[in-house]
C-alpha positions in Angstrom: 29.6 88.0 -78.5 27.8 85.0 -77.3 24.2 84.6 -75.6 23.9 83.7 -72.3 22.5 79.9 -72.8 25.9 79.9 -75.4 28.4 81.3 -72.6 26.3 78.7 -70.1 26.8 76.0 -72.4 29.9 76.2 -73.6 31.8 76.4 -70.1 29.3 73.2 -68.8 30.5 71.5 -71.6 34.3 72.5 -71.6 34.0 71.1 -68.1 32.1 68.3 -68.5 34.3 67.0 -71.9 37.7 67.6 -70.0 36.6 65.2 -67.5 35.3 62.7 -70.6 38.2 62.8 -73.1 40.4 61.8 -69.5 38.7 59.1 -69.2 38.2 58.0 -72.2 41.7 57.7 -73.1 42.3 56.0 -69.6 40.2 53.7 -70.7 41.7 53.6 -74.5 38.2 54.5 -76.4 39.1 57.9 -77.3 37.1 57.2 -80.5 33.5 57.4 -78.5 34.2 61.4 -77.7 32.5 62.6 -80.6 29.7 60.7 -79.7 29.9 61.3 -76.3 30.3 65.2 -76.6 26.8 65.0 -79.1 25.5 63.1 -76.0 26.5 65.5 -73.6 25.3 68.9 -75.3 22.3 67.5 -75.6 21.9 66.7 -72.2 23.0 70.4 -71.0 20.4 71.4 -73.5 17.3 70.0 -71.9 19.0 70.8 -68.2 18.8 74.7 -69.4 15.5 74.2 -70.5 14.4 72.7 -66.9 16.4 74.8 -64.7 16.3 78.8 -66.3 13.8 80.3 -64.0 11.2 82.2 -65.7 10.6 85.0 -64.0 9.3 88.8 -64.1 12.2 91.5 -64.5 13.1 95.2 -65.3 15.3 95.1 -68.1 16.7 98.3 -70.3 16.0 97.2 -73.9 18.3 98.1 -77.5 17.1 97.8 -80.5 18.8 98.9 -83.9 18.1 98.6 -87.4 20.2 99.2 -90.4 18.5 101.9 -92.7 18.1 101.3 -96.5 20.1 98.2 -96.2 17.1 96.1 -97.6 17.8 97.9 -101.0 21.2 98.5 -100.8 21.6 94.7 -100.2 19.7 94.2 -104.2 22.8 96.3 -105.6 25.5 93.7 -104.6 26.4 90.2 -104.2 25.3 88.3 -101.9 29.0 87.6 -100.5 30.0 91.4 -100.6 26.5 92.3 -98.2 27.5 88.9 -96.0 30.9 90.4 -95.2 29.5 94.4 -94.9 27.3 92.6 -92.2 29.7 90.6 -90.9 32.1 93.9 -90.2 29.5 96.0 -89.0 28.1 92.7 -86.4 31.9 92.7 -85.2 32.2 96.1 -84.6 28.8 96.4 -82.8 29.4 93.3 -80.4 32.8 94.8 -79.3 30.7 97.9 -78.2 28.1 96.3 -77.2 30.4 93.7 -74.4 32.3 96.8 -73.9 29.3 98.0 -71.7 27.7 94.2 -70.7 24.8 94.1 -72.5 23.8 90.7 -73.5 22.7 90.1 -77.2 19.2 88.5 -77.9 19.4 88.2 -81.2 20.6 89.6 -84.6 17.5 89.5 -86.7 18.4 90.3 -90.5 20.4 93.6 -90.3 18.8 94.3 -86.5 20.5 94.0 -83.3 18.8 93.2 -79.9 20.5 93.8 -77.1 19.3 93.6 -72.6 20.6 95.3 -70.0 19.4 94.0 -66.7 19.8 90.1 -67.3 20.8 87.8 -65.9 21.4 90.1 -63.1 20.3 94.0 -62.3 22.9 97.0 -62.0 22.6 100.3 -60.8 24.2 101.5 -63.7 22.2 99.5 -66.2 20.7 102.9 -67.9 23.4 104.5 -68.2 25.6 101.6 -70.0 22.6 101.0 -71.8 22.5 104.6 -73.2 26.7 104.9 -73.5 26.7 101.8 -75.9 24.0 103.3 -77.8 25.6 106.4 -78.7 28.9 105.0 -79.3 27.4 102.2 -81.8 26.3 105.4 -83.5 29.5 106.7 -83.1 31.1 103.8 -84.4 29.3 103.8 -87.8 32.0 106.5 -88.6 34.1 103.7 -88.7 32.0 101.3 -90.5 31.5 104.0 -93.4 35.3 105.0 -93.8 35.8 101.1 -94.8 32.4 101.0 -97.1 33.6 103.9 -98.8 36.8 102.9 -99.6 35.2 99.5 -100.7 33.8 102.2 -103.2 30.3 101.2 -101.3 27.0 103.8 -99.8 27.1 104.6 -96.4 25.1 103.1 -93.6 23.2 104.4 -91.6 21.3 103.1 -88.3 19.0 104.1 -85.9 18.3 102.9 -82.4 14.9 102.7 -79.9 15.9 102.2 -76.1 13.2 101.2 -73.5 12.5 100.1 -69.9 10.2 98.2 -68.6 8.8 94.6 -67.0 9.4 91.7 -69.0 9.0 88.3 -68.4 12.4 86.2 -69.4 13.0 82.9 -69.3 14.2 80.1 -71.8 12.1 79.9 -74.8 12.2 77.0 -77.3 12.4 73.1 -76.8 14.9 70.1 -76.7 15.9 71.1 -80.4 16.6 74.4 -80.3 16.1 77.1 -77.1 17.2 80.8 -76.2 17.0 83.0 -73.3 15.3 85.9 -74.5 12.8 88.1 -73.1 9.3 89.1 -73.9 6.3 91.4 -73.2 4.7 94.5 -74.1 7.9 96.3 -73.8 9.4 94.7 -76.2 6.5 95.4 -79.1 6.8 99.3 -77.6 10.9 99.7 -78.2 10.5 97.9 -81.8 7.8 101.0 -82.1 10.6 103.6 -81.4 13.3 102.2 -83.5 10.8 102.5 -86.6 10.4 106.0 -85.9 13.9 107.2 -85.8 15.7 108.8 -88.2 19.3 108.1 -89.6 21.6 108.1 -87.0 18.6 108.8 -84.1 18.3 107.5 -81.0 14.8 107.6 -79.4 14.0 106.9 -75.8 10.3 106.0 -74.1 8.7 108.0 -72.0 10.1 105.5 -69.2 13.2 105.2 -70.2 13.8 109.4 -70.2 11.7 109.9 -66.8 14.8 107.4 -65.4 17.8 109.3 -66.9 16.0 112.5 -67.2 19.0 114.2 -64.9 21.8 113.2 -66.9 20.8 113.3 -70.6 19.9 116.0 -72.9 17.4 115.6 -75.4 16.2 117.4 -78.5 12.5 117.5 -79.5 9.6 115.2 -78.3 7.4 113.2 -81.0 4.1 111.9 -79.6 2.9 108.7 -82.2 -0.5 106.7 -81.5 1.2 103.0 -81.5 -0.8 99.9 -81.7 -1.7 98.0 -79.2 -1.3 101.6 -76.4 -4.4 103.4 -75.9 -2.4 106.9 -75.2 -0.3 108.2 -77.5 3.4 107.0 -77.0 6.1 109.9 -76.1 9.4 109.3 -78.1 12.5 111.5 -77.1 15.7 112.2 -79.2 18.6 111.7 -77.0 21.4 113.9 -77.5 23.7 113.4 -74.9 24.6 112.2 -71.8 26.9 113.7 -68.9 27.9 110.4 -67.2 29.4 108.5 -66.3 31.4 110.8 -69.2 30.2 112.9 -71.9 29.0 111.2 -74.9 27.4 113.3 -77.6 25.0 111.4 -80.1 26.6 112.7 -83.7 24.2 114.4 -86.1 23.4 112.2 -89.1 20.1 113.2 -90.5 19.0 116.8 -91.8 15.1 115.3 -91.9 13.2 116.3 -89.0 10.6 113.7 -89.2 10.8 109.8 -90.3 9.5 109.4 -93.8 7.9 106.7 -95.5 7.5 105.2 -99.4 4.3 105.6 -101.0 3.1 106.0 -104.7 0.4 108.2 -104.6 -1.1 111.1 -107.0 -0.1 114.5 -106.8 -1.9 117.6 -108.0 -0.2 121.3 -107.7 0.0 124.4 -109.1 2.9 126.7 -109.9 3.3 130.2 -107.7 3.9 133.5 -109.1 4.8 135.6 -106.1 1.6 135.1 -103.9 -0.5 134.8 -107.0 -1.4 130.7 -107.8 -1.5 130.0 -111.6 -4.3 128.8 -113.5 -2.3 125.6 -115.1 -3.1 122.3 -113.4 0.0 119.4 -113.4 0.0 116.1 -112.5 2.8 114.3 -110.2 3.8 111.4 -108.5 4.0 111.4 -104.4 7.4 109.0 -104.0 7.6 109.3 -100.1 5.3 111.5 -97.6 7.2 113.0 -94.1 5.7 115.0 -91.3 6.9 118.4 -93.2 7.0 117.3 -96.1 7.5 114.9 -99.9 9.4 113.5 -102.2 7.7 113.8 -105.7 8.5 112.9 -109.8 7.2 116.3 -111.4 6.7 116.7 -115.4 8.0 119.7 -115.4 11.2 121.3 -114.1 10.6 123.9 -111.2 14.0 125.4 -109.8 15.1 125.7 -106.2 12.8 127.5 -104.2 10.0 127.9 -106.5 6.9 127.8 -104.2 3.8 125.6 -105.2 0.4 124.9 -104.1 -0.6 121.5 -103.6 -3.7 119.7 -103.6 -3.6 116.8 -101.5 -5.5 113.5 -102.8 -8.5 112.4 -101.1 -6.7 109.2 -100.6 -4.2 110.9 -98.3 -6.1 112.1 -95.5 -10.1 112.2 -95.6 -12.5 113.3 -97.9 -11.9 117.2 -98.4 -9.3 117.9 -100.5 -7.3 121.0 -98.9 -4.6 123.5 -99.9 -0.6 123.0 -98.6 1.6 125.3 -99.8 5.3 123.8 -99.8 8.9 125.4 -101.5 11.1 123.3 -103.2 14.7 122.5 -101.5 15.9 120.2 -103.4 15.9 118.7 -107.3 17.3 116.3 -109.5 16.4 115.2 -113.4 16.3 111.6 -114.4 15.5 111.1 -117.9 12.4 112.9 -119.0 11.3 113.4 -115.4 12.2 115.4 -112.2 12.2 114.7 -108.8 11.6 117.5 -106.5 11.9 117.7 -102.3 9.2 119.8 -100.9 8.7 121.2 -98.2 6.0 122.6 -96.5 5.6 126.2 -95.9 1.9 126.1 -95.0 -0.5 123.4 -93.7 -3.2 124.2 -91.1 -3.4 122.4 -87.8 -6.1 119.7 -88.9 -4.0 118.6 -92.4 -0.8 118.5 -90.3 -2.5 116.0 -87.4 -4.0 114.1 -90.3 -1.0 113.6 -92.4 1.3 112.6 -89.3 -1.0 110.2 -88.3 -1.5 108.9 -92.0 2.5 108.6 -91.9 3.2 107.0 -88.8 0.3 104.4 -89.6 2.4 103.5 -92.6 5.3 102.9 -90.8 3.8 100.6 -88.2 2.3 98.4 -91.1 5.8 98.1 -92.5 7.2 97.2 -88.8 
């Protein structure tokens, strides 16, 4: 799917060459159109430039983001990732003109996409929020191929806002782009970090607009940068129109998680009773509820630990969190253990989700 200033372009150009290739071969120099047609693009170029107003407009905004494609993408050649990307760009942009959105950009494995420009709709939410949930839907599709290209699975999660922009043509004479910019657009790149595999999360704006039509599941409130107040981030589930469309569940987490080598002391559990024998570990990635940790020893599914949380972690006292362990797996002469927490008073529990979703705005 093409970008405005391409669908602009393209049709000026069509027009204008028709015209030029007619009269060029009336005039029997049919070998100055390639010239003429450099001459020409160039010249719609810098009109575009000059005659896209820049101007001041709600727009619905869609961003989404591959997850764990940046290490995926170190597993195969480069060709084999191109055409994974290539499938999965196709597949997206059919969806995506399906509803009218205009894309702004593809940046690496992330799509933008406005709703709202050039011109305003009605209807503009609720296409916006349809093509979200059927790109998730679609990645079904996407995986069914991947895995019989004996590939992982993909997974992708998408931020929706609404909100003033100001869009116009941005660039020069060499190279320009309608796109959009503004606060809003720093606030839905916020959102899409925060989501979870196969997540869609919606600003406060965006839900307070489709509020009667949607369902949503719980409410995460993140201090973002930049936003004095504490950002609201809803999970869409649903929506009832124009048709039902339910977002499918991808992701048993209940909180984003983020990578982190840290130090981790504990202490095995028998029954309520903690025992004496100190062991060292290695925090691999920290979540609201909970972490992802190489252990020396081997502790077995639901063996309950007590955890002594590094200074580093949160602030200067070191306090007790309880946590069971769900899941396990042994790689050589180590184990790596999922934990999760069964006890964590109210102060650990704001500090560690704010020490979590710090990280993931310095990696966004």
């Amino acid at each position: 799917m093409k970008t405005i200033n391409h669908i602009v372009k393209r049709n000026i150009v069509s027009n204008v060459m028709s015209v030029v290739k007619e009269t060029c071969l009336q005039n029997q120099s049919s070998s100055d159109t390639p010239l003429i047609e450099r001459k020409v693009f160039k010249a719609v170029d810098n009109a575009l430039i000059n005659s896209v107003q820049t101007e001041k407009k709600l727009v619905n905004i869609l961003l989404s983001d591959l997850r764990g494609f940046t290490s995926m993408s170190e597993d195969y050649p480069p060709v084999t990732i191109l055409n994974l990307l290539n499938r999965y760009f196709e597949k997206m942009s059919e969806i995506i003109q399906k509803y009218n959105g205009v894309i702004d950009k593809f940046m690496g494995d992330s799509i933008m996409v406005l709703f709202g420009v050039p011109n305003n709709f009605d209807d503009d939410l609720e296409r916006t929020l349809c093509c979200a949930i059927e790109m998730q839907l679609a990645m079904e599709d996407i995986n069914r191929i991947n895995e019989s290209l004996d590939m992982p699975s993909l997974y992708m999660g998408i931020g929706v806002n609404t909100g003033e922009v100001v869009a116009g043509s941005l660039g020069s004479e060499f190279h320009n782009e309608y796109t959009v910019i503004g606060n809003e657009v720093n606030l839905v790149s916020r959102l899409e970090a925060h989501t979870l595999r196969g997540q869609i999360l919606l600003s406060e704006n965006t839900y307070n607009m489709a509020k009667d039509y949607i369902e949503i599941g719980e409410v995460n409130e993140v201090q973002v940068k930049g936003r004095q107040d504490a950002v609201k981030m809803y999970d869409l589930l649903s929506i009832n129109r124009p048709y039902k469309l339910k977002v499918p569940c991808r992701e048993i987490r209940k909180s984003p998680r983020v990578s982190v080598n840290m130090p981790l002391s504990f202490y095995c559990m028998a029954g309520k009773i903690i025992l004496p024998h100190e062991y060292s570990g290695r925090i691999i990635d920290v979540s609201y509820s909970g972490v992802f940790a190489t252990m020396p020893i081997r502790l077995a599914m639901h063996d309950e630990v007590k955890i002594d949380f590094s200074t580093s972690l949160m602030d200067q006292r070191t306090r007790d969190v309880y946590a069971r362990v769900v899941r396990v797996s042994e790689f050589a002469d180590e184990y790596k253990c999922h934990l999760e927490f069964t006890s964590i008073d109210r102060d650990s529990k704001r500090d560690l989700k704010n020490y979590v979703d710090i990280l993931i705005q310095s990696l966004h």
